[in-house]
C-alpha positions as CSV (number, residue, x, y, z in Angstrom):
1,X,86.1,58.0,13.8
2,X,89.2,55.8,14.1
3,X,91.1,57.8,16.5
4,X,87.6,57.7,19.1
5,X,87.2,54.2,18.5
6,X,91.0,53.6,19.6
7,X,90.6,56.0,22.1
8,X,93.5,57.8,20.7
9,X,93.6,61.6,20.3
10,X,94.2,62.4,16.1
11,X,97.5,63.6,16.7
12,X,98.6,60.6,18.6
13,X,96.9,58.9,15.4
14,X,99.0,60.3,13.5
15,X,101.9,59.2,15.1
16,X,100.9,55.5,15.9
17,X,99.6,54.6,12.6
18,X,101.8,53.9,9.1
19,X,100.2,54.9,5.8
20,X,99.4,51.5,5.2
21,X,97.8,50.3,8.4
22,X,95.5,53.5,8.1
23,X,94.6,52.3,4.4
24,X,93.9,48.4,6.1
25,X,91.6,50.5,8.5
26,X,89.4,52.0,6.0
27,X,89.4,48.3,4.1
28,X,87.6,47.3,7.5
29,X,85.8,50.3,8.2
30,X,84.3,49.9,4.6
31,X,84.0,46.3,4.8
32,X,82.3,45.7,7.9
33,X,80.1,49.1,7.3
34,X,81.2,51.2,11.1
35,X,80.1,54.3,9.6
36,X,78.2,55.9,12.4
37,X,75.3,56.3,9.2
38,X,74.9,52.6,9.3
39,X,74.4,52.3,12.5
40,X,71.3,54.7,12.5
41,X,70.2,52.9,9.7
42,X,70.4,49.8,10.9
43,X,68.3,51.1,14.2
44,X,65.6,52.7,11.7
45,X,65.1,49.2,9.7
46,X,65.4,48.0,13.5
47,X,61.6,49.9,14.1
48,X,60.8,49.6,10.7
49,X,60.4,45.9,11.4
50,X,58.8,46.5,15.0
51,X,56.3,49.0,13.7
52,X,55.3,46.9,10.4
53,X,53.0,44.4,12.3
54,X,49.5,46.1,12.9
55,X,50.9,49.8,12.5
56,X,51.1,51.5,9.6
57,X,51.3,54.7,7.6
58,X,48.2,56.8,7.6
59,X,48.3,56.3,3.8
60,X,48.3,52.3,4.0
61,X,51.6,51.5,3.1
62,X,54.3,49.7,5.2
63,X,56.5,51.7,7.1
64,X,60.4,52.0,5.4
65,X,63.9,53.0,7.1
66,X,63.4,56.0,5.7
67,X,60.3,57.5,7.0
68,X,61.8,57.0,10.6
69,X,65.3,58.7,10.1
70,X,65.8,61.7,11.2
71,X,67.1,63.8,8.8
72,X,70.7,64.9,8.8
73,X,71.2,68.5,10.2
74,X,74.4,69.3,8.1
75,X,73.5,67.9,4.9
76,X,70.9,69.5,2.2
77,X,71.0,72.5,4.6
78,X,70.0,75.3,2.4
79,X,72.6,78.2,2.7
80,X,71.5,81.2,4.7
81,X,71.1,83.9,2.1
82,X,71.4,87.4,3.1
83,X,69.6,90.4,2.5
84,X,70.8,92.4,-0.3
85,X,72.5,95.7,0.7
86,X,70.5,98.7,0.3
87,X,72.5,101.8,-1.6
88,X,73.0,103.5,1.6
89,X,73.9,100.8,3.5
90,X,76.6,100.1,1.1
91,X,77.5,103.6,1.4
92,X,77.8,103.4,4.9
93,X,79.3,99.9,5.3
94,X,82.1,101.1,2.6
95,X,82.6,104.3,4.5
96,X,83.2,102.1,7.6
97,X,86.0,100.3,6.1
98,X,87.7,103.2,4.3
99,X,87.7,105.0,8.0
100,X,89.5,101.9,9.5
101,X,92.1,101.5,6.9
102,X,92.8,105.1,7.8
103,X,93.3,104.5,11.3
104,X,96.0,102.6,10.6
């Protein structure tokens, strides 16, 4: 986040910045809460506000920050589970392998 809102590249970063004037970055980044996650939440307490006059939720209550983010695609992902192996596709996936190692 740093290095695109210097409008350095990471490497350059790298090379620009001591230990401790990364560490004083993070103090501000913290402090003055830049996370790009503020920032949407900000916006969705932003409509929350807007919306709360005559609208709201179909079950009475107010509208909250919450109900208008959307949600994060790379967090609480559930992990792709896959298909257990039948015996002979096991058989045939091992059989695969052993015949490679033998072409070499």
């Amino acid at each position: 986040m740093l290095a695109r809102d210097l409008g350095w590249s990471v490497a350059e970063l790298g090379r620009r910045l001591s230990a401790q004037e990364f560490q004083e970055w993070r103090v501000i980044y913290a402090n003055e809460q830049l996370h790009p996650a503020v920032t949407r939440l900000r916006h969705a307490q932003q409509l929350a506000i807007a919306l709360q006059g005559p609208s709201t939720r179909r079950d009475r209550r107010p509208w909250s920050a919450s109900d208008l983010l959307a949600p994060e695609p790379w967090q609480d992902a559930p992990e792709p589970r896959r298909a257990p192996m039948s015996g002979a596709a096991l058989q045939r996936f091992a059989a695969g392998v052993n015949a490679a190692r033998a072409k070499r």
